[in-house]
C-alpha positions in Angstrom: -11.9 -7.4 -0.3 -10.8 -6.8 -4.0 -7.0 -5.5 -4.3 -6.1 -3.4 -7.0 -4.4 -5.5 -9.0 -6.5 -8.5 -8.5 -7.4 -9.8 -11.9 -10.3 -11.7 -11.3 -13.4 -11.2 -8.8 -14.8 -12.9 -5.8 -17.2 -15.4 -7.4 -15.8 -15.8 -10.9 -15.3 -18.9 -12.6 -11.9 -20.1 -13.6 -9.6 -22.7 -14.3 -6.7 -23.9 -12.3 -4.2 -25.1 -15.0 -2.2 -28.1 -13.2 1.7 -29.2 -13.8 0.7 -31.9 -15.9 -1.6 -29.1 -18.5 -4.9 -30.7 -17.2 -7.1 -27.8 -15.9 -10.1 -28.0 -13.2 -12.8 -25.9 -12.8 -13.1 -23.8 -10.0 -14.5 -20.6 -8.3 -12.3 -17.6 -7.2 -12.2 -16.6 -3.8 -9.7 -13.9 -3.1 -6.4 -13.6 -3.5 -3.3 -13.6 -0.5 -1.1 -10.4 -1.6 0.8 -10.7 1.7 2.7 -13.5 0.2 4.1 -11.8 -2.7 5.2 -8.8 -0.2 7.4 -11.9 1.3 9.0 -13.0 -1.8 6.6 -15.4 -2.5 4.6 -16.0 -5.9 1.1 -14.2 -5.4 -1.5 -16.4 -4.3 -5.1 -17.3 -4.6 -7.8 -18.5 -3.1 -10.0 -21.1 -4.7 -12.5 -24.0 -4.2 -12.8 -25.9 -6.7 -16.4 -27.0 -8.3 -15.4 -30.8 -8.6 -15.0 -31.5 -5.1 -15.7 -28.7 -3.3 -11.9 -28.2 -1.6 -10.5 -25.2 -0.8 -7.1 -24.3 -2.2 -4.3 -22.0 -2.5 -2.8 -21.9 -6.0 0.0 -19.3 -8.1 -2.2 -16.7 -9.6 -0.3 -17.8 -13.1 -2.2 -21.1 -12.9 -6.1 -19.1 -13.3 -7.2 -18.3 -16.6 -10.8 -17.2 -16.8 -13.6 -20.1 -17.8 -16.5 -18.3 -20.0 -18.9 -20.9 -19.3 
């Protein structure tokens, strides 16, 4: 289900910028807006192409691949 103020879509390709300024491809999966409701940073949902894991990561950290 796509919320309202979900910037990307189910499917899209991004990148997960990491701590260290390396990014990683990955695929969006939804995001987890009960977590910003709790105080929390809002949240996605990703897997990323690489490896194949699933992950939950700071919406901040997506930018949008065009590839």
């Amino acid at each position: 289900m796509r919320h309202q103020h979900d910037p990307f879509h189910e499917g899209q390709r991004l990148w997960v910028q990491g701590p260290g300024g390396e990014a990683r491809p990955a695929i969006y999966v939804g995001s987890a807006e009960g977590m910003a409701f709790l105080g929390g940073p809002p949240i996605a949902y990703v897997v990323f192409t690489d490896t194949r894991e699933t992950a939950e990561v700071q919406l901040d950290w997506l930018t949008a691949r065009e590839d």
